[in-house]
C-alpha positions as CSV (number, residue, x, y, z in Angstrom):
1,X,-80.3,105.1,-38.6
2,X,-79.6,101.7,-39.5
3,X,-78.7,101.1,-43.2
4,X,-78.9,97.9,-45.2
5,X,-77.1,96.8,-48.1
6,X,-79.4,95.4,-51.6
7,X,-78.7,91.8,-52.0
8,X,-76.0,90.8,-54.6
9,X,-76.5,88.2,-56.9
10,X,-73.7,86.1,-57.2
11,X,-73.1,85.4,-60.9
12,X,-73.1,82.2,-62.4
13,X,-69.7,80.4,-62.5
14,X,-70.3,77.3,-64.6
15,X,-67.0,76.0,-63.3
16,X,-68.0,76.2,-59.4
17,X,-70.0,73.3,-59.0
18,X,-72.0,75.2,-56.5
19,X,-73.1,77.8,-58.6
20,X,-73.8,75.3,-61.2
21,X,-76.4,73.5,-59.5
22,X,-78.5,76.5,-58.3
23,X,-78.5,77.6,-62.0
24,X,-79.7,74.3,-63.2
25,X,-82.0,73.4,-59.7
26,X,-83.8,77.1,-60.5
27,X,-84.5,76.7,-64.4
28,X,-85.1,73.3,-64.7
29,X,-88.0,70.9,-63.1
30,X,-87.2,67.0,-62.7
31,X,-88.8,65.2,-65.1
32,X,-88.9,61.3,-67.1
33,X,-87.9,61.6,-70.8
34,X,-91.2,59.9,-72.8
35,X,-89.2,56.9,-73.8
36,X,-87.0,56.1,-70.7
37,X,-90.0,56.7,-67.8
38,X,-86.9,54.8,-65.0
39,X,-84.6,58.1,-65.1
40,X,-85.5,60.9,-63.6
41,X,-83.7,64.0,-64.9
42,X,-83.0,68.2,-64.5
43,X,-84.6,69.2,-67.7
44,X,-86.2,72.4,-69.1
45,X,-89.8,72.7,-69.7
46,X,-89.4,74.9,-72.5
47,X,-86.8,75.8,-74.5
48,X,-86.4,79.8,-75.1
49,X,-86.6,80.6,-71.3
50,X,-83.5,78.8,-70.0
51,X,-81.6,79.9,-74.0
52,X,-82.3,83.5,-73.1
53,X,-81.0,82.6,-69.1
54,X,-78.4,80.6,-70.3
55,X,-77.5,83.5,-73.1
56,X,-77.8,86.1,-70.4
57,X,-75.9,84.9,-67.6
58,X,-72.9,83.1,-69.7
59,X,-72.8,85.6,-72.6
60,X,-69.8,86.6,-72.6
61,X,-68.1,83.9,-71.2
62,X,-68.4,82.1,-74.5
63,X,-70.7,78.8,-73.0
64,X,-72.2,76.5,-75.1
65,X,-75.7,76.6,-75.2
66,X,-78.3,74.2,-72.7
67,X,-78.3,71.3,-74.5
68,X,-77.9,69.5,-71.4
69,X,-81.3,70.7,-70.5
70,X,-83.1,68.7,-73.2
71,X,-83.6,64.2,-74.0
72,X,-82.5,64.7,-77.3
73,X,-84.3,61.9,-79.8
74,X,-81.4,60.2,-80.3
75,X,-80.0,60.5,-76.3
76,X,-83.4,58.7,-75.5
77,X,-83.6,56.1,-77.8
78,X,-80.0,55.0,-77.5
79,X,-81.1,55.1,-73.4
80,X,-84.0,53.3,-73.8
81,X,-81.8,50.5,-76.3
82,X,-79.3,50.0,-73.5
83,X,-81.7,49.5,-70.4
84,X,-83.4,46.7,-72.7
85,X,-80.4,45.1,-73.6
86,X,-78.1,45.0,-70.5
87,X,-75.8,42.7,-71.8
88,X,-74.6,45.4,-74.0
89,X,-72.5,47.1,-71.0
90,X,-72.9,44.9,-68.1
91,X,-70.0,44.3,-66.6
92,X,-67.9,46.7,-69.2
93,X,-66.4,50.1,-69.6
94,X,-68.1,52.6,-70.7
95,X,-67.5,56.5,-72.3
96,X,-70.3,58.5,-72.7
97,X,-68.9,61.2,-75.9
98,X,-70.5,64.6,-75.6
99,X,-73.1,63.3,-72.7
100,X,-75.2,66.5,-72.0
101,X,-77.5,66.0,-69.5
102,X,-76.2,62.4,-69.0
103,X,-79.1,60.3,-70.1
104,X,-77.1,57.8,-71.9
105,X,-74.8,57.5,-69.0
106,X,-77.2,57.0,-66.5
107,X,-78.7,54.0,-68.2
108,X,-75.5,52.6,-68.8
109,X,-74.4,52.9,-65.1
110,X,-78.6,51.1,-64.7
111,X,-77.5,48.2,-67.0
112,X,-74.4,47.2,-65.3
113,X,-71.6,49.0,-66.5
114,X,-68.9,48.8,-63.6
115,X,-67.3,52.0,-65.0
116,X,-69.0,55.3,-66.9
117,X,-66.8,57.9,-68.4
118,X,-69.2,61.5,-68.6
119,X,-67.5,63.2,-70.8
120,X,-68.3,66.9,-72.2
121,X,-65.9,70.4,-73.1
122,X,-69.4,72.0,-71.0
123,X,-68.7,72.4,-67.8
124,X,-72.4,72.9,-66.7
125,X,-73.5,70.0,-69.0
126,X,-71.1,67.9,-66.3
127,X,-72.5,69.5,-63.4
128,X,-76.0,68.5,-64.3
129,X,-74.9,64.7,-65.2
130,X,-73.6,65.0,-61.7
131,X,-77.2,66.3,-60.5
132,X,-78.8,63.5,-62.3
133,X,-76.6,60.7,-61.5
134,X,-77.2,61.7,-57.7
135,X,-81.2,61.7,-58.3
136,X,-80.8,58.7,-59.9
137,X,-78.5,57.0,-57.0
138,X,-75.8,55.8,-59.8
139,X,-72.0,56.9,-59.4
140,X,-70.2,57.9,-62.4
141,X,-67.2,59.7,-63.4
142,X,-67.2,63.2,-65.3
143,X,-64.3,65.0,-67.3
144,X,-64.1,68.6,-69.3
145,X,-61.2,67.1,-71.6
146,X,-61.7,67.5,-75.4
147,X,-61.3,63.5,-76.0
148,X,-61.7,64.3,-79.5
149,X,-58.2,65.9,-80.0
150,X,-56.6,62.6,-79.0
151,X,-56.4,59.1,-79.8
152,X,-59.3,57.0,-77.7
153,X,-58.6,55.6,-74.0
154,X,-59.1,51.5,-73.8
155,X,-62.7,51.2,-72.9
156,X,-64.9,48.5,-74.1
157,X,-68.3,50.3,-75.0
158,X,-68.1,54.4,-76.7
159,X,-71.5,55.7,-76.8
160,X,-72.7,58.7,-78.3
161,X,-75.8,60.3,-78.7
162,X,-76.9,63.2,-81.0
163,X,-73.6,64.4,-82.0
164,X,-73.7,64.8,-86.0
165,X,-75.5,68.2,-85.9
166,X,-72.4,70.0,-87.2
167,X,-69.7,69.2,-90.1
168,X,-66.5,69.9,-88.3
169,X,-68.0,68.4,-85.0
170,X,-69.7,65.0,-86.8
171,X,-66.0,64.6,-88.8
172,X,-64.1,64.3,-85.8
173,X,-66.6,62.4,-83.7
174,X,-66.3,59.9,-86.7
175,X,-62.6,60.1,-87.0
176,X,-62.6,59.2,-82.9
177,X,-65.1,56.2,-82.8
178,X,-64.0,54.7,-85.8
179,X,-60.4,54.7,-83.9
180,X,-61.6,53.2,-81.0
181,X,-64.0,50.8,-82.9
182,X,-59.9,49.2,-84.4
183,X,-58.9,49.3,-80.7
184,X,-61.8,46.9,-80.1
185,X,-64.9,49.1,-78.6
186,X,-68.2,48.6,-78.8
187,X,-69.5,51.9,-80.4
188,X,-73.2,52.5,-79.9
189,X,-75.0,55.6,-82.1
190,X,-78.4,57.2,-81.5
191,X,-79.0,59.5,-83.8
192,X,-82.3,60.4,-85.9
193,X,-79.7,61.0,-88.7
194,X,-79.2,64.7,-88.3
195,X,-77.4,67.0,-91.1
196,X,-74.2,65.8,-90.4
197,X,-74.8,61.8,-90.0
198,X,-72.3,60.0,-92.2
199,X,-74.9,57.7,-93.8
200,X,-73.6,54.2,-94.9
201,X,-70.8,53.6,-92.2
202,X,-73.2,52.2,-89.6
203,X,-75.3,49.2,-89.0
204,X,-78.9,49.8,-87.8
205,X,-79.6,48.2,-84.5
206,X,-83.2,49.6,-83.4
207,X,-85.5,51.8,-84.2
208,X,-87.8,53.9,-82.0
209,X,-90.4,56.9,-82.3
210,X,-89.6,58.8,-79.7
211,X,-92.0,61.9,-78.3
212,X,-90.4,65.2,-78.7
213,X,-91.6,68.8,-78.9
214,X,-91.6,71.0,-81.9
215,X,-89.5,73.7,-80.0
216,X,-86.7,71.5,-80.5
217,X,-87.6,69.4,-83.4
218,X,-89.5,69.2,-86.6
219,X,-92.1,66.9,-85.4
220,X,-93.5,65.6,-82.1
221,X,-92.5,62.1,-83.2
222,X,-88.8,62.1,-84.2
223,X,-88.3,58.4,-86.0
224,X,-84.9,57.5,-84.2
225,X,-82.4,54.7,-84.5
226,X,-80.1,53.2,-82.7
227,X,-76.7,52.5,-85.0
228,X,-73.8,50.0,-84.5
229,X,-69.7,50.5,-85.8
């Protein structure tokens, strides 16, 4: 009598890249954020399924939840700003802070940018910027290092996108761009000034309504604007 053994299910190892990309290629659908229709991206269609997937295969591992699996507001409108003004990066360096799915990177590397910085503490946020900046036929570079615990790298543009969501997080994403602003970056804010946005410290570049789902947000049009150290 022949016997056969059940299938195992290898568990998800947001650290093997391999892994990675069949968790994100089998919970998420490729899809255009509503305000930057030129990037094609890995993102959920709904929000509790891939929390509860996410929750369930990475409980205890202590993994951030999938916020690379959502255009945030301010992730699309700062996107959307950079791909209609190109000058902006073209030709520059650019570090993406907390970059998620990699929206803002993406565009950056679309507008001419000859170097992008990815840079997120989740490792499966930075294996789905590297999914989407391979559908999206744009090279960039990726790194797990908490940039916020030192002083900033020369670069010439800092981007960051939906970042001010929590008080110890939005204090030191402050402290960090305001640094690199007196080393002579660029910084660039999208933000639809969430809890923790340090109102009065920024200049307002654009403003967009961007299409959003309730899940996720308080509306279904978030009023979002682009900021400028």
């Amino acid at each position: 009598m022949t016997r056969t053994n059940p299938t195992v299910q290898t568990p998800l190892d947001p650290n093997d890249d391999v892994s990675a990309r069949s968790f994100i290629e089998a919970n998420t659908r490729v899809l255009s954020p509503p305000l930057v229709p030129e990037i094609k991206l890995h993102l959920a269609e709904e929000s509790v399924p891939i929390w509860q997937k996410t929750e369930e295969e990475l409980g205890e591992m202590n993994v951030p939840p999938p916020y690379w699996a959502f255009a945030w507001a301010g992730g699309q409108a700062l996107a959307r700003y950079l791909l209609d003004n190109p000058e902006l990066v073209a030709g520059r360096t650019v570090l993406d802070l907390g970059s998620g799915s990699g929206l803002t990177a993406i565009a950056s590397k679309r507008a001419g940018a000859v170097h992008v910085l990815a840079a997120d503490i989740d490792a499966l946020a930075l294996a789905a910027v590297r999914l989407n900046a391979a559908l999206n036929d744009v090279g960039l570079e990726t790194t797990d290092d908490d940039l916020l615990a030192r002083a900033p790298a020369r670069t010439d543009v800092v981007l960051v996108g939906d970042l001010f969501y929590e008080r110890e997080l939005a204090e030191r994403v402050t402290a960090y761009i305001e640094w690199a602003a007196a080393a002579g970056a660029r910084v660039l804010i999208g933000d639809p000034k969430r809890s923790y946005f340090p109102a009065g410290r920024f200049t307002l570049a654009a403003e967009y309504q961007v299409p959003v789902t309730r899940e996720l947000e308080d509306a279904e049009i978030k009023r979002t604007s682009v900021w400028q150290l």
